[in-house]
C-alpha positions as CSV (number, residue, x, y, z in Angstrom):
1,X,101.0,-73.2,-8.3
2,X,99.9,-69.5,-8.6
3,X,96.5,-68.5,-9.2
4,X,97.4,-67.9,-12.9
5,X,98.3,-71.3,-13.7
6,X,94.6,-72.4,-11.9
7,X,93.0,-70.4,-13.9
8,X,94.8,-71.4,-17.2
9,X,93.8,-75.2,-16.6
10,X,90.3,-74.4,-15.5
11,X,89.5,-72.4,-19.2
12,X,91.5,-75.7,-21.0
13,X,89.2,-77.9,-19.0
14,X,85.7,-76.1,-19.2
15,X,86.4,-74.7,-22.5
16,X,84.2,-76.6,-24.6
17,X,81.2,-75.5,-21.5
18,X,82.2,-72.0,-22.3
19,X,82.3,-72.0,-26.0
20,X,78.2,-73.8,-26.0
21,X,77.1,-71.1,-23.1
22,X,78.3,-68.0,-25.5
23,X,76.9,-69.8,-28.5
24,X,73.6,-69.7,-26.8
25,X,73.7,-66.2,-25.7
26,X,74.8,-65.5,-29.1
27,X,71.6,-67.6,-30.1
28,X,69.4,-65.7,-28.0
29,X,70.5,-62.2,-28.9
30,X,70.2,-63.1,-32.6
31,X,66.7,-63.9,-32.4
32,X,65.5,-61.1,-30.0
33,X,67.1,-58.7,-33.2
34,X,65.3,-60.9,-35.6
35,X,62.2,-60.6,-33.7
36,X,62.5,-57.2,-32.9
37,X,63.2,-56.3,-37.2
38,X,60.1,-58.4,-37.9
39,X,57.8,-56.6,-35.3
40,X,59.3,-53.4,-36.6
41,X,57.7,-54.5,-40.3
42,X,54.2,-53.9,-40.9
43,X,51.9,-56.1,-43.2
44,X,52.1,-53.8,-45.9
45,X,55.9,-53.8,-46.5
46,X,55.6,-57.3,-46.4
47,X,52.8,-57.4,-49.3
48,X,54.9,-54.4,-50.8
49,X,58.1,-56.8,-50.6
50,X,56.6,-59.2,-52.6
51,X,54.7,-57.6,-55.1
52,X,55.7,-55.4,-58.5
53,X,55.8,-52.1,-59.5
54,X,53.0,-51.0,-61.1
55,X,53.0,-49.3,-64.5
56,X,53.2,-45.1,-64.7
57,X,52.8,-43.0,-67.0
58,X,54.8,-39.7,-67.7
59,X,53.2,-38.1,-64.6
60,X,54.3,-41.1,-62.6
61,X,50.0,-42.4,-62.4
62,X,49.1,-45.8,-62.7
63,X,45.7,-45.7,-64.5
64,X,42.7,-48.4,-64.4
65,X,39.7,-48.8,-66.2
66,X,37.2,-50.4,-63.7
67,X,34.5,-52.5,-65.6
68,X,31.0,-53.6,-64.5
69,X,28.9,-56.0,-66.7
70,X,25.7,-57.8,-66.2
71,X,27.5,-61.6,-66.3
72,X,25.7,-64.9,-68.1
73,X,22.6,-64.7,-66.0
74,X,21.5,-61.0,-66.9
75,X,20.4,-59.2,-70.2
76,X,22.8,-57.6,-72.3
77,X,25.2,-59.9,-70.3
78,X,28.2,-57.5,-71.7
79,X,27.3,-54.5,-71.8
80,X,29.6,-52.6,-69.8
81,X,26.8,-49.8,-67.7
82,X,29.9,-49.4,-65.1
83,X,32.8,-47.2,-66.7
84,X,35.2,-45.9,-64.4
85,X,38.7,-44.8,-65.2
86,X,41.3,-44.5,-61.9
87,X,44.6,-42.6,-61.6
88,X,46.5,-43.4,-58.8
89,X,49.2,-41.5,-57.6
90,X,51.2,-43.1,-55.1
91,X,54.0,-40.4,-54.3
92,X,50.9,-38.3,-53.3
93,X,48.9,-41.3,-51.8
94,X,46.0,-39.4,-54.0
95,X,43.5,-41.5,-56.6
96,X,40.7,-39.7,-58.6
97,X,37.7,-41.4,-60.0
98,X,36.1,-40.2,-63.1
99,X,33.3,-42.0,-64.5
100,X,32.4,-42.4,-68.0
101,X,27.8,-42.8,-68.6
102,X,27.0,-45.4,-70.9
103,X,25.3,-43.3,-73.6
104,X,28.8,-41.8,-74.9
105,X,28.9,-41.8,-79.2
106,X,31.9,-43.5,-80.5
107,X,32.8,-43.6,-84.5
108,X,34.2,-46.6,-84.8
109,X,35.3,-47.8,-88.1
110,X,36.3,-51.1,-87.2
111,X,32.9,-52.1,-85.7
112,X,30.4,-49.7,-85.9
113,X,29.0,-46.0,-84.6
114,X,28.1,-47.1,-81.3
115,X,27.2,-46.3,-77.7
116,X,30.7,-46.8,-75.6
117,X,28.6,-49.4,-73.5
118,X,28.4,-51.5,-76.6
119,X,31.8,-51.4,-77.4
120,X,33.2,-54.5,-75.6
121,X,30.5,-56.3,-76.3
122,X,31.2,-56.0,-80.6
123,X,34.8,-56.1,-80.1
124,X,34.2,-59.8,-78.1
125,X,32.0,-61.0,-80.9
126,X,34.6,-59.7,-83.7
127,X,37.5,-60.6,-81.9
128,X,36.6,-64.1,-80.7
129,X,37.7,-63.4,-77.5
130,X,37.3,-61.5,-74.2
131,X,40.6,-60.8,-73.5
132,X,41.2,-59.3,-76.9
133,X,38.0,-57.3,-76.7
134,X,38.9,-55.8,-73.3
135,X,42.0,-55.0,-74.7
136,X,40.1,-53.0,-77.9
137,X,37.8,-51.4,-75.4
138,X,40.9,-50.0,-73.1
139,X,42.4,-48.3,-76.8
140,X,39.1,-46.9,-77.3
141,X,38.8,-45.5,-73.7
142,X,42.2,-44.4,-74.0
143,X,41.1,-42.3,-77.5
144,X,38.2,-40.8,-75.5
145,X,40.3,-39.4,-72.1
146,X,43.6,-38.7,-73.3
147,X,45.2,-40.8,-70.6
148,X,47.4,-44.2,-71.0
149,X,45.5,-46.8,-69.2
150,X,47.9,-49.0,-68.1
151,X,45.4,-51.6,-66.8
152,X,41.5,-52.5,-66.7
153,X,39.7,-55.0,-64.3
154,X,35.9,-56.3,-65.2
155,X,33.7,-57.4,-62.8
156,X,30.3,-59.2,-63.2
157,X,26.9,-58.6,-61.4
158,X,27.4,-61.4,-59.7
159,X,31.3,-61.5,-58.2
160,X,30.2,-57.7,-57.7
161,X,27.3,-59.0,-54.8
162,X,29.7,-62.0,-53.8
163,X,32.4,-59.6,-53.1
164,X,31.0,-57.3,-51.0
165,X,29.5,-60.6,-49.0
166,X,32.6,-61.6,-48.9
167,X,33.9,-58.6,-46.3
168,X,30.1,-59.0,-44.8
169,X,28.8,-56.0,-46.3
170,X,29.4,-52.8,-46.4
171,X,28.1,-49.2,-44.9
172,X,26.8,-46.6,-47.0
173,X,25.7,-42.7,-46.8
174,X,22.3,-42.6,-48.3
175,X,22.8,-39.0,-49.6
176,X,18.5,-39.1,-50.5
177,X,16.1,-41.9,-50.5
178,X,15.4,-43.7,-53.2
179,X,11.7,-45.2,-54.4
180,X,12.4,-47.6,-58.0
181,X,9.3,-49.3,-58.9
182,X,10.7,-50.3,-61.8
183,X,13.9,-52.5,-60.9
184,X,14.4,-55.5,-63.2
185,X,13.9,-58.6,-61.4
186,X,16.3,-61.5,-62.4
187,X,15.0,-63.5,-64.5
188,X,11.8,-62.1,-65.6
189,X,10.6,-59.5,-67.8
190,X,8.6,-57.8,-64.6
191,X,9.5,-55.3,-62.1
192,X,10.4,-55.2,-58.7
193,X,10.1,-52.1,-56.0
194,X,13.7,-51.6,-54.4
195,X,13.9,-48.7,-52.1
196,X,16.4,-47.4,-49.4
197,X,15.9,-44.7,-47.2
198,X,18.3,-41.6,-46.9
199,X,21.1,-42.0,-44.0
200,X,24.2,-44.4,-43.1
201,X,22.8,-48.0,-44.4
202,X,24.8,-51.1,-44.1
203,X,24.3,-52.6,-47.8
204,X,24.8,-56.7,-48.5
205,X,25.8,-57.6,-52.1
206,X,22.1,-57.9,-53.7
207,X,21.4,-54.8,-51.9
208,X,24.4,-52.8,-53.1
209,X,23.8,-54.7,-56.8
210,X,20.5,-52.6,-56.8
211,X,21.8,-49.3,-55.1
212,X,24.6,-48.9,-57.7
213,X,22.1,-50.3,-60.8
214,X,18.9,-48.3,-60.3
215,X,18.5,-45.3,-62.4
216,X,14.7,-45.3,-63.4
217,X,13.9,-42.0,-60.3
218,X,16.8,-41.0,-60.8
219,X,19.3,-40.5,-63.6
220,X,22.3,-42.4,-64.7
221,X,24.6,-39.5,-63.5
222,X,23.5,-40.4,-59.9
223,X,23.9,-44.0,-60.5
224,X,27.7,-43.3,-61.3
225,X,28.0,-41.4,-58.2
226,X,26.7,-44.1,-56.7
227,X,28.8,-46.9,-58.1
228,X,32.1,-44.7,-57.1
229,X,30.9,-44.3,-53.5
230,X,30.6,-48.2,-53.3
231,X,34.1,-49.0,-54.4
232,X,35.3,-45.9,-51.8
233,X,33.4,-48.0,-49.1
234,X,34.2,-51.2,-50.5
235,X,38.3,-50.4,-50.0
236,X,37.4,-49.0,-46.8
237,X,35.8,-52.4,-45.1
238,X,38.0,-54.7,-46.6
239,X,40.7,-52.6,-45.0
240,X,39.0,-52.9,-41.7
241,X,38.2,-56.1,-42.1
242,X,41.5,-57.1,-42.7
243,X,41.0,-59.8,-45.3
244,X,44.1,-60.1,-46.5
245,X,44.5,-61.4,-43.1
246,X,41.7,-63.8,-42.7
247,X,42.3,-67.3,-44.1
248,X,38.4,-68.4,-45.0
249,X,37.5,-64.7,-46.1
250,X,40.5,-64.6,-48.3
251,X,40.3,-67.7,-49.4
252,X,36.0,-67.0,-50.2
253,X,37.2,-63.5,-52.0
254,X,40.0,-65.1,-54.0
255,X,37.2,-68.2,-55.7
256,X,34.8,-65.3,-56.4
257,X,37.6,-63.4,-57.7
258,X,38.7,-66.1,-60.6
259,X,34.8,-67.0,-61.4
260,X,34.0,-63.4,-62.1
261,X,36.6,-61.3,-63.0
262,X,38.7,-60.4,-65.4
263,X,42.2,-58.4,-65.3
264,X,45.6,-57.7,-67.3
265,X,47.2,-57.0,-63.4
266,X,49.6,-59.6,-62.6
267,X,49.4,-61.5,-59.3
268,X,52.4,-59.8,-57.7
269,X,51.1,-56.6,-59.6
270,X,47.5,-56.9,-57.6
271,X,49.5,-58.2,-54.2
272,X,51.0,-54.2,-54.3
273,X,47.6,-52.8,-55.1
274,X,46.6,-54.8,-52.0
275,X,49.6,-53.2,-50.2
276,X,49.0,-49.4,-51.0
277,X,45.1,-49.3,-50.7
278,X,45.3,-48.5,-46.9
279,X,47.6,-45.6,-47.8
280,X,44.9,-43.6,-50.1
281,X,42.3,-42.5,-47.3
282,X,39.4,-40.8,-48.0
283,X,40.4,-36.8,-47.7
284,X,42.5,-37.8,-50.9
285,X,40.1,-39.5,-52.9
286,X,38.3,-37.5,-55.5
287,X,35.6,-38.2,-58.0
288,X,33.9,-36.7,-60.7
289,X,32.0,-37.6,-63.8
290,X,31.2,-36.8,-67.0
291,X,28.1,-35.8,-68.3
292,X,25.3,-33.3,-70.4
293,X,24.8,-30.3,-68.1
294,X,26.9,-28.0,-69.1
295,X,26.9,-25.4,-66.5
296,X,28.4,-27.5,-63.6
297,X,31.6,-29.4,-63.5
298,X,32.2,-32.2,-66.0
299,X,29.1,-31.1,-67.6
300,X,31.0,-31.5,-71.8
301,X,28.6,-34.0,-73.6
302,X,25.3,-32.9,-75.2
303,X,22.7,-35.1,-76.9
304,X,22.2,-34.2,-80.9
305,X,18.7,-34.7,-82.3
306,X,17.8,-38.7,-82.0
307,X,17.4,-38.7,-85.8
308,X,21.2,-37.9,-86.6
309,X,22.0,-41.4,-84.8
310,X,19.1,-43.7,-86.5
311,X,16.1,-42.4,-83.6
312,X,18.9,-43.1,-81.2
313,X,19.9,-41.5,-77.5
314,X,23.5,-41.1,-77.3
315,X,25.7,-38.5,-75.8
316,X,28.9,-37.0,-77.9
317,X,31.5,-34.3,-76.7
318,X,30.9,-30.8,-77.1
319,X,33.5,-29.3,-79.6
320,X,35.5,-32.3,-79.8
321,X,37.4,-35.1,-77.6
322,X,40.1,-32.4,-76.9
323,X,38.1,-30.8,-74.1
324,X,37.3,-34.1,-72.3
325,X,40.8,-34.6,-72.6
326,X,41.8,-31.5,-70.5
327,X,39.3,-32.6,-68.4
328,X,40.6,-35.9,-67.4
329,X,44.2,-34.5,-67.4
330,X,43.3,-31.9,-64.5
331,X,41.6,-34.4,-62.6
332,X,43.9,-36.9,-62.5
333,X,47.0,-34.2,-62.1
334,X,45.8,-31.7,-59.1
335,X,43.0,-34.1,-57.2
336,X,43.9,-31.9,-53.8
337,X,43.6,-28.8,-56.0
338,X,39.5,-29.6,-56.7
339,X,39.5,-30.3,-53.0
340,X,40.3,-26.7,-51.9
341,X,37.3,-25.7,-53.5
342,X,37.7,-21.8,-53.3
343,X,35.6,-19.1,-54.3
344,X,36.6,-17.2,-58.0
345,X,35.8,-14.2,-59.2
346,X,36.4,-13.5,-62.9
347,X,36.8,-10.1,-64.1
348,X,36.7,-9.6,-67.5
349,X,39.5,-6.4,-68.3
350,X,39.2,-6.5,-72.1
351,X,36.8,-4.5,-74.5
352,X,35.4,-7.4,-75.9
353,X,32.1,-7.9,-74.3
354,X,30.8,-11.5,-72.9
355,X,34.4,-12.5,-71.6
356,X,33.9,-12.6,-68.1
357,X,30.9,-14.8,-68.5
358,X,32.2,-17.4,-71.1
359,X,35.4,-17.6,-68.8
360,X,33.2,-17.9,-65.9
361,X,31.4,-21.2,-67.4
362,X,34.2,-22.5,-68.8
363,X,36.4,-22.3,-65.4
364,X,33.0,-24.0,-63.9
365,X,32.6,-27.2,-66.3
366,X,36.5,-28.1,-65.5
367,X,35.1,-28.1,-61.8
368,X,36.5,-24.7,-60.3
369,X,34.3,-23.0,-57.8
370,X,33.6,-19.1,-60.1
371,X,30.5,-17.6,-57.3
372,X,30.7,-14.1,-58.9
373,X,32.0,-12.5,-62.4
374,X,31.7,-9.3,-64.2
375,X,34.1,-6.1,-65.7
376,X,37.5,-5.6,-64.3
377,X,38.5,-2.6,-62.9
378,X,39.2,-0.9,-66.5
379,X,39.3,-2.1,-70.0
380,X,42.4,-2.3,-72.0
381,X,44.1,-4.9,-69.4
382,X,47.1,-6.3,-71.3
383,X,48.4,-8.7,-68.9
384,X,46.0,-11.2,-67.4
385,X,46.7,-11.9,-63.4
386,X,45.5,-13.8,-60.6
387,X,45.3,-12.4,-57.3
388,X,44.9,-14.4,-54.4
389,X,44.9,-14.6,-51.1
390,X,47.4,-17.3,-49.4
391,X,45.5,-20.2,-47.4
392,X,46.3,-20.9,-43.8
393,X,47.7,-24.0,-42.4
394,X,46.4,-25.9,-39.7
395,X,47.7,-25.1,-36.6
396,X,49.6,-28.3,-34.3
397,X,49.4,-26.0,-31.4
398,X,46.7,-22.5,-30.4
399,X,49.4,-20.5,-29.5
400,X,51.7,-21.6,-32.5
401,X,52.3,-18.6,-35.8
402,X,49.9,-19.0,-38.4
403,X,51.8,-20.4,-41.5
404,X,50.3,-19.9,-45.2
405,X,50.8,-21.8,-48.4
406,X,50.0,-21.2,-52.2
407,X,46.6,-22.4,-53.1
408,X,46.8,-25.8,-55.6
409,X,43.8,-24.4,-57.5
410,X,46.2,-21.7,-59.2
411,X,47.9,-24.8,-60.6
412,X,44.3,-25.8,-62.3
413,X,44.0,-21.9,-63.7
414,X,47.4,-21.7,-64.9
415,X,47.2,-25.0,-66.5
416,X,43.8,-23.6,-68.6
417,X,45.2,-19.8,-69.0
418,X,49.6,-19.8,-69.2
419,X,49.6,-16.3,-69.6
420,X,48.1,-15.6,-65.9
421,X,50.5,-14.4,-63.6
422,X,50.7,-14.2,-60.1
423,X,50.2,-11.6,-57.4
424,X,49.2,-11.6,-53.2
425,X,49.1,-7.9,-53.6
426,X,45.4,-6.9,-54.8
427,X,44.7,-3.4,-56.6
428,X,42.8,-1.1,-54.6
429,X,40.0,-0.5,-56.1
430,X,39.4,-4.3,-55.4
431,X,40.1,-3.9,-52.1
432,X,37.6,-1.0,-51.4
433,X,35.1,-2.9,-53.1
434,X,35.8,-5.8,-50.8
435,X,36.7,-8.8,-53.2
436,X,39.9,-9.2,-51.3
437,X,37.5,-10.8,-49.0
438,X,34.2,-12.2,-50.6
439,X,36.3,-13.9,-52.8
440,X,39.9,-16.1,-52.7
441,X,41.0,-16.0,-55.7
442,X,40.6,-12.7,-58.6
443,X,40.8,-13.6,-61.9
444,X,41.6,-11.0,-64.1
445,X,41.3,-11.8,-68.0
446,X,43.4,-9.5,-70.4
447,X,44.1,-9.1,-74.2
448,X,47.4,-11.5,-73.7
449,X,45.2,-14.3,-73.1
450,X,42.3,-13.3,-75.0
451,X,44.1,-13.1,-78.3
452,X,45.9,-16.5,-77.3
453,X,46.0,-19.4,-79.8
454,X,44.7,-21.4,-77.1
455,X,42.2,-19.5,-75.8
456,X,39.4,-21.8,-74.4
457,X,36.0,-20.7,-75.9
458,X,32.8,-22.2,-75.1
459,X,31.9,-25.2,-77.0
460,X,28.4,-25.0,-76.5
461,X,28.0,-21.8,-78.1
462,X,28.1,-22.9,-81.9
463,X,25.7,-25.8,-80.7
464,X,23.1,-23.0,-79.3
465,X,20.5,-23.4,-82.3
466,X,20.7,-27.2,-81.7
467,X,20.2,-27.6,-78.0
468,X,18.6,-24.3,-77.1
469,X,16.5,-23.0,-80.0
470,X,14.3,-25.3,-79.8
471,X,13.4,-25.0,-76.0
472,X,13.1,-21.5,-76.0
473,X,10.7,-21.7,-79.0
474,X,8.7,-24.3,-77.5
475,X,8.9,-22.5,-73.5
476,X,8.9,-18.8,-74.8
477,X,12.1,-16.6,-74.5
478,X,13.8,-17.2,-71.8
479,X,15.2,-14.1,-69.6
480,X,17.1,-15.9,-66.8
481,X,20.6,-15.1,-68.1
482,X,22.5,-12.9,-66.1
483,X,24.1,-10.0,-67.8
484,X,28.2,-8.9,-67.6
């Protein structure tokens, strides 16, 4: 018998040995790919797997309004002194904060002229129901931005202290002490003293709760900053903390979650909110506020006389709703752009006088950086220009060729002023005066723009009798305006 033949009956007879052995390597291989795909997905594809897309709008942004009331156990139990509205970008990983002080006038015919704090609380009591008033209160917020909220989370005092317990606290930059003698204490009509030093504090809920809710040394301006730089460190720990991760403080988070808060996000809709938060780090995070001062940024509201509102303090807008809305567009459209932060100089190249200077605080309440303005080169300038010098990357290596790129903030300029164009190449009688390098960006204002439909006055001027007048009466002329 040839060695063929032996062969032949020894695969007949151990056949069914062979067939088991390769089944098993077959096994084996089979789950060292499976392993190897499942060690190759992180946690937050997983979330991301089994979550929702969240609604956009036309710029592709998810919006939130972000809620905080006092709860059952506190006065004015809904009241809503936390108003925060979100955009979230998620091609660009970016988010910007913009919060919304209490005082803010709203005409409503439905309830009543009311402070926007109030609002929630009316719409409740007339509607019957929480959910339906949250629901009136997102419309009314949406009125007052411009923007579509898509959704809106509440949060009382109390899941506010039990969440950040929950993730054991979190760590704070005291930007300046504070010294509030006159905190409410639960429960009574008396004061307590809360005070915090100035530095990096690590904060537990009650202690938070009173950071974020003092105003009386302060003002409630730096209480909103405050509130915003809570939920910033907030995201942070519970990323670092990895609750999603941890059975008791996930399970602790998700009881404090259903006794105290309210939401229109869907469970698979929150599971991707979960998912993205670790993407949205800090460098892309920006917040702002709105608010009565009307030479910095945000600065659109001013306070009437108390006796047009009944001996009431409220705040309204400036000129109208329109420019808050433009305000809250920008934000939530170029967040990296506010980020650059570069130095303007506006030059005012028309005969009309004052142009340069109303430009200049106009450019400064929508939060661009304007350190110098006064007379262009000539008068007559038709077409209005911005020149600007192009910003260098970072470098991966020392010896590697310095690459540039277009500053975002021109994005911001053209958005307020179409007309501008565009130009790297600076005239040069600008250059021999050096603003080719004491500033980044020139601003040139012609008669295009000028004598634009849409030219953006200033809304405070017309309200100058109302708001000024009467300090400068009372404190003597004042002669601290600069001069174009």
């Amino acid at each position: 018998m040839n060695q063929q033949s032996l062969f032949t009956r020894h695969i007949k007879k151990n056949g069914a040995n062979i067939s088991i052995i390769l089944s098993i390597i077959a096994i084996v291989v089979l789950c060292v790919l499976i392993v190897k795909v499942i060690l190759s997905i992180d946690f937050r594809t997983l979330l991301l797997a089994a979550g929702e897309n969240l609604e956009t709008d036309s710029n592709n942004h998810t919006n939130l309004l972000l809620i905080g009331t006092g709860g059952e156990d506190h006065d004015g139990a809904d009241l809503t002194d936390t108003i925060i509205v979100a955009s979230l970008d998620q091609e660009k990983e970016t988010v910007s904060m913009i919060s919304i002080p209490r005082d803010l006038h709203v005409k409503d015919d439905l309830l009543q002229s009311i402070r926007i704090n109030e609002t929630y609380f009316y719409a409740k009591e007339y509607f019957g129901s929480s959910e339906e008033g949250l629901a009136y209160f997102e419309e009314k917020i949406e009125e007052l931005t411009g923007l579509e909220i898509h959704y809106h989370v509440k949060i009382n005092f109390g899941g506010f202290k039990q969440i950040i317990d929950s993730v054991g606290g979190i760590e704070l930059d005291v930007p300046e002490s504070i010294y509030d003698p006159y905190y409410p204490k639960d429960g009574t009509l008396y004061y307590e003293t809360f005070q915090v030093p100035a530095g990096y504090q690590h904060m537990d809920g009650e202690t938070a709760l009173k950071y974020a809710r003092s105003r009386k040394t302060t003002s409630d301006f730096d209480r909103s900053k405050r509130q915003q730089q809570i939920i910033h460190a907030l995201k942070n720990k519970a990323l670092q903390t990895k609750v999603v991760l941890d059975k008791d403080k996930l399970t602790s988070l998700l009881s404090t979650i259903k006794d105290n808060l309210e939401t229109n996000l869907k469970v698979r809709e929150m599971i991707t909110m979960g998912a993205i938060a670790g993407d949205y780090n800090s460098e892309n995070i920006i917040t702002k506020q709105v608010h009565d001062d009307p030479v910095q940024c945000g600065g659109f509201l001013y306070a009437p006389p108390i006796e047009n509102n009944g001996g009431a303090f409220v705040l309204t807008p400036a000129g109208g709703e329109e420019y808050m809305h433009l305000f809250f567009e920008l934000i939530a459209k170029h967040p990296l752009a506010f980020k650059e932060n570069l130095e303007i100089q506006v030059l005012n190249g028309t005969e009309k006088s004052g142009i340069a200077a109303e430009n200049k605080q106009v450019l400064k309440r929508y939060c661009l950086n304007v350190s110098r303005f006064g007379n262009a080169r000539s008068l007559g300038i038709k077409q209005t220009t911005i020149y600007y010098n192009p910003i260098p990357l970072p470098k991966d290596n020392p010896g590697d060729e310095t690459e540039y790129y277009r500053p975002n903030t021109l994005d911001i300029i053209k958005s307020l002023i179409p007309e501008a164009v565009e130009s790297t190449v600076f005239p040069q009688e600008y250059i021999d005066l050096g603003y080719n390098k004491s500033s980044d960006i020139l601003l040139e204002i012609g008669t295009d723009y000028v004598n634009s439909d849409h030219y953006i006055e200033d809304s405070f001027y017309p309200l100058y009798n109302i708001i000024y007048a009467p300090i400068i009466d009372e404190e003597g002329t004042d002669e601290g305006d600069a001069a174009e």
